[in-house]
C-alpha positions in Angstrom: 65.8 -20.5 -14.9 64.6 -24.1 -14.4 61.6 -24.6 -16.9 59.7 -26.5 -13.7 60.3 -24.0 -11.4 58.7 -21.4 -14.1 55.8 -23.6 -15.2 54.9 -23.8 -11.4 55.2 -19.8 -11.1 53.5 -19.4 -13.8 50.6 -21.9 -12.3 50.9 -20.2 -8.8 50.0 -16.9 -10.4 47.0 -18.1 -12.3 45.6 -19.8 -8.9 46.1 -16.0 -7.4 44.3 -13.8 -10.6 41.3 -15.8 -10.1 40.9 -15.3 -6.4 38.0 -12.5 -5.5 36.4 -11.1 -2.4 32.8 -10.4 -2.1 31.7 -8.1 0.8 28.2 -8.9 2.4 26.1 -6.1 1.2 27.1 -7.4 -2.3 26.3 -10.1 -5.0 28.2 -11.4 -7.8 26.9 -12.9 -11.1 29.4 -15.7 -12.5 29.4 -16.2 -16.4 31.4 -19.2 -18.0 32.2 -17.8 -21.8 29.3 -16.1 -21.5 26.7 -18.2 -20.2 25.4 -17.1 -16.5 26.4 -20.1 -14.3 25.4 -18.9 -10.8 25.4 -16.3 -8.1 28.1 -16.6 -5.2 27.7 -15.2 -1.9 30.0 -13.3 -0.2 33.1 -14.4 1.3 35.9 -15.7 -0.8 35.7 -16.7 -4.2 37.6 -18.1 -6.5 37.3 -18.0 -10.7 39.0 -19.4 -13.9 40.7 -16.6 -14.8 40.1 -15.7 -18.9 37.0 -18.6 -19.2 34.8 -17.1 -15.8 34.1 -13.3 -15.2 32.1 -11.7 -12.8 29.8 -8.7 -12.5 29.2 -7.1 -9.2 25.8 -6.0 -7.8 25.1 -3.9 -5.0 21.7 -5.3 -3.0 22.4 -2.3 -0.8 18.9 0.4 -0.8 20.7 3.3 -3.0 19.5 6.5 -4.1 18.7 8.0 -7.3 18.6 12.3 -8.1 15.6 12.8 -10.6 17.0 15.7 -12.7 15.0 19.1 -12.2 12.0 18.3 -15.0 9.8 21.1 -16.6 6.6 20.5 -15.9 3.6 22.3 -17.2 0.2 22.3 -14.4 -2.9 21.4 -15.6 -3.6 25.2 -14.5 -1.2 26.2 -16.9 1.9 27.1 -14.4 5.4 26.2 -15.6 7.6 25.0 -12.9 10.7 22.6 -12.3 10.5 19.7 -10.3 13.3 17.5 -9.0 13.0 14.4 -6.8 14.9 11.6 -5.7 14.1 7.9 -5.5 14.9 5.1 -3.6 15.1 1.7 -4.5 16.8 -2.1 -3.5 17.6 -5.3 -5.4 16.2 -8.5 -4.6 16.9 -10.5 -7.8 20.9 -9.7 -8.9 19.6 -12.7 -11.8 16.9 -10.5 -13.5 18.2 -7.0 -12.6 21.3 -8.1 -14.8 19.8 -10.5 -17.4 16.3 -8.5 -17.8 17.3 -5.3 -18.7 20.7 -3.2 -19.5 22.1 -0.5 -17.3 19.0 -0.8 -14.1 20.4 2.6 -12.9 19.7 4.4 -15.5 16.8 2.5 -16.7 15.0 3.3 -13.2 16.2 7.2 -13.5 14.2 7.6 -17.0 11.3 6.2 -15.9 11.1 8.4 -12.8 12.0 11.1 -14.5 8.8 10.4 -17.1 6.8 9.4 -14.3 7.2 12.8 -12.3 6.0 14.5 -15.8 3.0 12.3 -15.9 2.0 12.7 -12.5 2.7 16.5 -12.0 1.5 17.4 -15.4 -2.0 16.7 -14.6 -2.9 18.5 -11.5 -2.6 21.8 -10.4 0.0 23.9 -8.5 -1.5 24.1 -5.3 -2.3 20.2 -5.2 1.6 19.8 -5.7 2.7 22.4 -3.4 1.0 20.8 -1.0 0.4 17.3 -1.3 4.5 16.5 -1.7 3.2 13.0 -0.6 0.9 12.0 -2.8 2.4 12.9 -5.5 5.2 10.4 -4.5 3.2 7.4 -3.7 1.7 8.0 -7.7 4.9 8.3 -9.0 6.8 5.4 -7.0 3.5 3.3 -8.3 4.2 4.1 -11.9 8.0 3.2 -11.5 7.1 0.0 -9.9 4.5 -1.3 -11.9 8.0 -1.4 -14.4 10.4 -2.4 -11.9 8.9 -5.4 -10.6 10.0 -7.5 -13.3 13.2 -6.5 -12.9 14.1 -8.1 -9.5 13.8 -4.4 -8.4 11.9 -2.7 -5.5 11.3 0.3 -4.9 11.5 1.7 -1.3 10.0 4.9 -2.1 10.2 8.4 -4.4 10.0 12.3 -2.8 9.4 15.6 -4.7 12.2 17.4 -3.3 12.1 21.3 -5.1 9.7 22.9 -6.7 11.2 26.1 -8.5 8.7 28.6 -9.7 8.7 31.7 -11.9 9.6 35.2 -10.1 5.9 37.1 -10.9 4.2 33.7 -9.6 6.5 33.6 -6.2 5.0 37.4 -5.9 1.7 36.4 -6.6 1.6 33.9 -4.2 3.2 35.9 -1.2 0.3 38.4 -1.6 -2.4 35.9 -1.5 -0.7 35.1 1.4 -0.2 38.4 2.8 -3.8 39.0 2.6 -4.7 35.6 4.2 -2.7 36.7 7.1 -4.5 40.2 7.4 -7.5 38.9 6.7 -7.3 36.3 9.9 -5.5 39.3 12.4 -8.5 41.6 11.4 -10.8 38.7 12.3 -9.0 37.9 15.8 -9.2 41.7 16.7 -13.0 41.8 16.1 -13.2 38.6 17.9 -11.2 40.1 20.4 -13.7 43.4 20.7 -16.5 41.7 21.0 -15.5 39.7 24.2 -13.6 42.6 25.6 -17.6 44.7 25.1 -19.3 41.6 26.5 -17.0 41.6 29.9 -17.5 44.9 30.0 -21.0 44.8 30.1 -21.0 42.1 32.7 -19.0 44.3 34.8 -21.1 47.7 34.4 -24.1 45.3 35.5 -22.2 44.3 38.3 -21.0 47.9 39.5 -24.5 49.1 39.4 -25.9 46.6 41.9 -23.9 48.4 44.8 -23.4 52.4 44.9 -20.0 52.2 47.1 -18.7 49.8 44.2 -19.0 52.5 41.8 -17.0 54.9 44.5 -14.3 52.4 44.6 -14.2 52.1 41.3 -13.7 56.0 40.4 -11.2 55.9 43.3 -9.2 53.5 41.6 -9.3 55.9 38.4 -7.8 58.2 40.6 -5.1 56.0 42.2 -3.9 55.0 38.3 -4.1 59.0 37.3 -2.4 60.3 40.2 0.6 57.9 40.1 2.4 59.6 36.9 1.9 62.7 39.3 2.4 65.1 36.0 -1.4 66.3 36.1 -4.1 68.2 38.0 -7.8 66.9 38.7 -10.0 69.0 39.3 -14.1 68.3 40.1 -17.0 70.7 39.1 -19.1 69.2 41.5 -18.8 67.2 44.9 -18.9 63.4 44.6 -22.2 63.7 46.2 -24.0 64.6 42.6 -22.4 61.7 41.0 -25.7 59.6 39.2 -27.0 56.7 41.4 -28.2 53.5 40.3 -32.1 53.7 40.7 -33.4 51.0 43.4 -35.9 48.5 42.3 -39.5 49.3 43.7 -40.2 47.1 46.3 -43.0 44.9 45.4 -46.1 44.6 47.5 -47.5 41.8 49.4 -51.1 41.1 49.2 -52.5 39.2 51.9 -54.9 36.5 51.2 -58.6 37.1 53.1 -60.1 33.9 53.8 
């Protein structure tokens, strides 16, 4: 094989090894023996192949689990918590130089930071401010993050697993809430069904043929299952009248 013809093979190859493609939603750190020269941009690239490597960083907002933690209430509950944060890269520079492995760097210190957080309030402030407990948490992480190059986006309590005679416990608190409030709505409910009653006994005894059409009515809703008898002991006659109001007097004036 012609020694030129190899050389220039050989050459042609080299030129192709160093050649690299950087999609947009990435950035890639350059290092010459070493030493970080620069960050390129996406597009095509090319590198001295053996002297320049590059390391490859997603700027991307990705997602992080927080492994199931257990966490001890300040009211003494045991429970596990898990989470899951999310977080974005603005500086590729310090995120790589600053401080090894990000990923799992940011994972530890959620995963302390959701101990912290949960482990000094109560159960029922966790159960059910989910919120707040993420806006402490993602400030803890951040306050460490920042100089980093690192933001995060935000942090959500996703489970909360509790023991089996504490789920019971709290189902029959909330059984008893529940027939608390329909024993409440039904004595609610008596005393404006009594009121409109009232009102409507009032208003039956201002006219004596109301009261007949009234017990007629009875009748009418009686009669229509037509599987009964009624019988009266006495004519309709009898039946109690409303007493009339005396008529008051008018005394004349003598001049």
């Amino acid at each position: 094989m012609n020694p030129s013809l190899f050389i220039l093979l050989l050459f042609g190859l080299i030129l192709l090894s160093g050649i690299r493609i950087i999609f947009e939603y990435k950035r890639a750190l350059k290092f010459r023996f070493g030493k970080f020269v620069k960050t390129l941009e996406p597009g095509l690239r090319w590198i001295i192949p053996v002297v320049e490597t590059i390391q490859i960083v997603d700027i991307r907002v990705i997602t992080i689990n927080i492994v199931s933690q257990e966490v001890m209430t300040s009211d003494n509950v045991p429970c596990s918590i898990d989470g899951v944060v999310f977080y974005k890269v603005n500086n590729p520079e310090k995120a790589v130089l600053e401080v090894e492995e990000y990923k799992f760097a940011i994972s530890q210190l959620s995963q302390a930071a959701l101990r912290d957080v949960c482990g000094k309030v109560e159960l029922d402030t966790i159960l059910s401010k989910r919120e707040e407990m993420g806006k402490n948490i993602k400030a803890i992480v951040e306050q460490e993050t920042k100089v980093w190059g690192i933001e995060i986006i935000d942090v959500k309590i996703k489970d909360i697993q509790l023991p089996e005679n504490m789920r019971r416990m709290m189902a029959n608190q909330a059984e008893a809430e529940r027939s608390r409030r329909a024993r409440i709505i039904l004595a609610l409910a008596e005393e404006q069904a009594a009121g409109k009653l009232l009102e409507a006994g009032k208003l039956i005894d201002q006219s004596p043929s109301a009261i007949k059409l009234r017990l007629y009515q009875t009748l009418a809703n009686i009669a229509s299952e037509k599987n009964s008898t009624i019988l009266f002991p006495f004519p309709e006659e009898v039946l109690p009248r409303p007493a009339k109001k005396p008529k008051k007097k008018k005394i004349k004036k003598i001049d």
